[in-house]
Kinemage of the C-alpha trace (Angstrom):
@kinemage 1
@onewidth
@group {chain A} dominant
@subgroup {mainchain}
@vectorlist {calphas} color= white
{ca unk a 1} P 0.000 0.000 0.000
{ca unk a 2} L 0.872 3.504 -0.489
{ca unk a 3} L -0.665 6.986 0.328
{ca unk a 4} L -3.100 8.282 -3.038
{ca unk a 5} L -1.408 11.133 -4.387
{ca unk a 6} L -4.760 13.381 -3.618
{ca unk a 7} L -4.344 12.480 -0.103
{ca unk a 8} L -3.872 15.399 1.846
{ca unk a 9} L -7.388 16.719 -0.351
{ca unk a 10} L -9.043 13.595 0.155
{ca unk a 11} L -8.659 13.616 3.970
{ca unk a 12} L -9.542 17.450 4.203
{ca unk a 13} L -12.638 16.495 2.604
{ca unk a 14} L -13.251 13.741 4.791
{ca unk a 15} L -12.645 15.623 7.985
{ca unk a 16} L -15.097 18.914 5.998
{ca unk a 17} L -17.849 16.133 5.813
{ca unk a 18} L -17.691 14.383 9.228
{ca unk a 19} L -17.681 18.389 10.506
{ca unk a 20} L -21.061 19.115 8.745
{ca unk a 21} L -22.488 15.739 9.647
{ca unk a 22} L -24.398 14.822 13.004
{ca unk a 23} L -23.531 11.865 14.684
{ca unk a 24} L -25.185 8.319 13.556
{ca unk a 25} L -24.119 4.803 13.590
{ca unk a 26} L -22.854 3.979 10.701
{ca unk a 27} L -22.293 7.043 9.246
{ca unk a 28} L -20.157 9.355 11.086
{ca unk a 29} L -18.894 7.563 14.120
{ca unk a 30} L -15.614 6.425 15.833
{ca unk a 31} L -15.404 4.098 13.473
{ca unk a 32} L -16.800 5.851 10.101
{ca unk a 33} L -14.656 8.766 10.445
{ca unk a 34} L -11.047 6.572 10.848
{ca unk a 35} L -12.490 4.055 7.861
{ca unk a 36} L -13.419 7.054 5.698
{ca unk a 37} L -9.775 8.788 6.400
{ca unk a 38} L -7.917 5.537 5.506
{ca unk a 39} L -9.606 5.309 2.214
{ca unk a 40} L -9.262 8.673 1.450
{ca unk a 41} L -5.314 8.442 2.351
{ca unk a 42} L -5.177 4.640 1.062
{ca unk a 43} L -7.621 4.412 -1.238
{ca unk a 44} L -9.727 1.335 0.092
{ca unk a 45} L -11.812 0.761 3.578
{ca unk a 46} L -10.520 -1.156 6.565
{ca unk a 47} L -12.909 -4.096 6.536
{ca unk a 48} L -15.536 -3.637 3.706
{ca unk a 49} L -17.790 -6.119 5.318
{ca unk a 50} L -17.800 -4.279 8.464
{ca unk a 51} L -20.309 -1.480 6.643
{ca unk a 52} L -23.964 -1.032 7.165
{ca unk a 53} L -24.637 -0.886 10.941
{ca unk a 54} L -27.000 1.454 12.429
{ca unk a 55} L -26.912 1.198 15.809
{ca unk a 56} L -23.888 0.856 18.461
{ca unk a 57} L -25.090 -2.767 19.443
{ca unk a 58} L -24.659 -3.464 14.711
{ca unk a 59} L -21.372 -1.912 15.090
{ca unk a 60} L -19.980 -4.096 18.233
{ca unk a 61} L -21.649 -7.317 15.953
{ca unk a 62} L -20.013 -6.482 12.847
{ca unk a 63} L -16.375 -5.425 14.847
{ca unk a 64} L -17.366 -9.106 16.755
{ca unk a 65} L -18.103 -11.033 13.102
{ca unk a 66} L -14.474 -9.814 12.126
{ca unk a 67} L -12.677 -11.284 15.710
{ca unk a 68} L -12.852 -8.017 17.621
{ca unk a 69} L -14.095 -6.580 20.773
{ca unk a 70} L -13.520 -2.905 19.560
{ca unk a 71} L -12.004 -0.599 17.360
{ca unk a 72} L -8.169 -0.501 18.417
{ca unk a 73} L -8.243 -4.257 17.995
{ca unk a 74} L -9.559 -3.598 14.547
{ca unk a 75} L -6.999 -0.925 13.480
{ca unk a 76} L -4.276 -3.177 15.103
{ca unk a 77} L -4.805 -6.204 13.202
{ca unk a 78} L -4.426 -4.118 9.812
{ca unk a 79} L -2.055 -1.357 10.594
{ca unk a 80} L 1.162 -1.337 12.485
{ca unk a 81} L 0.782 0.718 15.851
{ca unk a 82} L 3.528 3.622 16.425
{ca unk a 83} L 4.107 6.039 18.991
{ca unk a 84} L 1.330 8.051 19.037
{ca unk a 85} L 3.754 11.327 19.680
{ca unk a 86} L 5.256 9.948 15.759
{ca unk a 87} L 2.014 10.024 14.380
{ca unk a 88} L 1.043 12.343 11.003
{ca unk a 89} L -1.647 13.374 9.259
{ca unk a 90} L -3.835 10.524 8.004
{ca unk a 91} L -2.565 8.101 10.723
{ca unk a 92} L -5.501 6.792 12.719
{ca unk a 93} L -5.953 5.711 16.267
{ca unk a 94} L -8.135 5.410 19.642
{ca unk a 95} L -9.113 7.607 22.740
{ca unk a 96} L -10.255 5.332 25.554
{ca unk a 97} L -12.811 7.347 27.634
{ca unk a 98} L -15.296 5.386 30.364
{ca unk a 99} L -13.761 1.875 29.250
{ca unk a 100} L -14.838 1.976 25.715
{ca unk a 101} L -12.154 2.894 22.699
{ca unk a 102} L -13.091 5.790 20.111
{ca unk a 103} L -11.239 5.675 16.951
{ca unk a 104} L -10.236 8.964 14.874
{ca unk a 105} L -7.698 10.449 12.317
{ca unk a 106} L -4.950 12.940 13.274
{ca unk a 107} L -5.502 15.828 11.426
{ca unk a 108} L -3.972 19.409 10.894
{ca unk a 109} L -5.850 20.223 13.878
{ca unk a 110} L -5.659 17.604 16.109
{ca unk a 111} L -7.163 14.012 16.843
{ca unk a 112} L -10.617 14.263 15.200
{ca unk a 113} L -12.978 11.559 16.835
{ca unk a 114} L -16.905 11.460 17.942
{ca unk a 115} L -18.342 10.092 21.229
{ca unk a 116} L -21.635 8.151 21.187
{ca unk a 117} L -23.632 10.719 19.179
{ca unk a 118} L -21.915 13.560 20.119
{ca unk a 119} L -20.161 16.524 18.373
{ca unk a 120} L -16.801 16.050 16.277
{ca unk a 121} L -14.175 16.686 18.568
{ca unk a 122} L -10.338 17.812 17.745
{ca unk a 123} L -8.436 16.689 20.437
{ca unk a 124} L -4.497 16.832 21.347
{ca unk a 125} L -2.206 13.390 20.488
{ca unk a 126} L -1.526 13.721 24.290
{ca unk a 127} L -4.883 12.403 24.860
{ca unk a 128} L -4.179 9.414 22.608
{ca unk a 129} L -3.938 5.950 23.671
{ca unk a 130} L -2.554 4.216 20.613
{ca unk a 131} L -1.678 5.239 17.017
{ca unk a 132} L -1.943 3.247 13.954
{ca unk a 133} L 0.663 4.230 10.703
{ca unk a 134} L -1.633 4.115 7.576
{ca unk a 135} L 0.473 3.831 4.650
């Protein structure tokens, strides 16, 4: 794999959508907005199959169908983990807040992630548990 060569656009319009969008299942979550960043950077999803959920009980079955009990085991078992302080733009990773693991994409601005239906947030790498190198 390689980065596109439109990735830098790609994943500013990724991070422009996920901004504009409210929070769903399935659609701009802590899972949509990492998957949709690696294909814009990569050009192809994480786990195709794992599409089509709409509620957070669908997106723990469909992380469960694929041999995981949440998103950093996902992003693990397809992209080498780094230091989250050498992370870049594009790179993905997980928050842990209250037990549970939120994924995101470090962006110009920070860690850009979503809680259970909540607002995009942009957070600092500090607050970071683990990083993921997409390349």
């Amino acid at each position: 794999m390689s980065r596109h060569p439109d990735w830098e656009i790609r994943l500013n319009a990724v991070v422009a959508k996920h901004q504009a969008m409210p929070g769903e299942w399935g659609k701009s979550d802590c899972y949509m907005i990492p998957d949709d960043a690696v294909e814009a950077v990569i050009g192809e999803r994480m786990y195709p199959a794992a599409l089509g959920y709409k509620t957070e009980a669908g997106a723990g079955k469909k992380l469960r169908r694929h041999g995981f009990e949440n998103v950093a085991q996902a992003f693990a078992a397809r992209f080498p983990e780094i230091g989250v302080l050498m992370a870049q733009r594009g790179d993905i990773g997980v928050i842990e807040r209250e037990d549970q693991f939120s994924g995101g994409v470090f962006t110009a601005i920070g860690f850009m992630t979503r809680a259970h239906g909540g607002p995009v947030q942009f957070l600092p790498a500090s607050a970071v548990t683990r990083a993921f190198k997409v390349d």
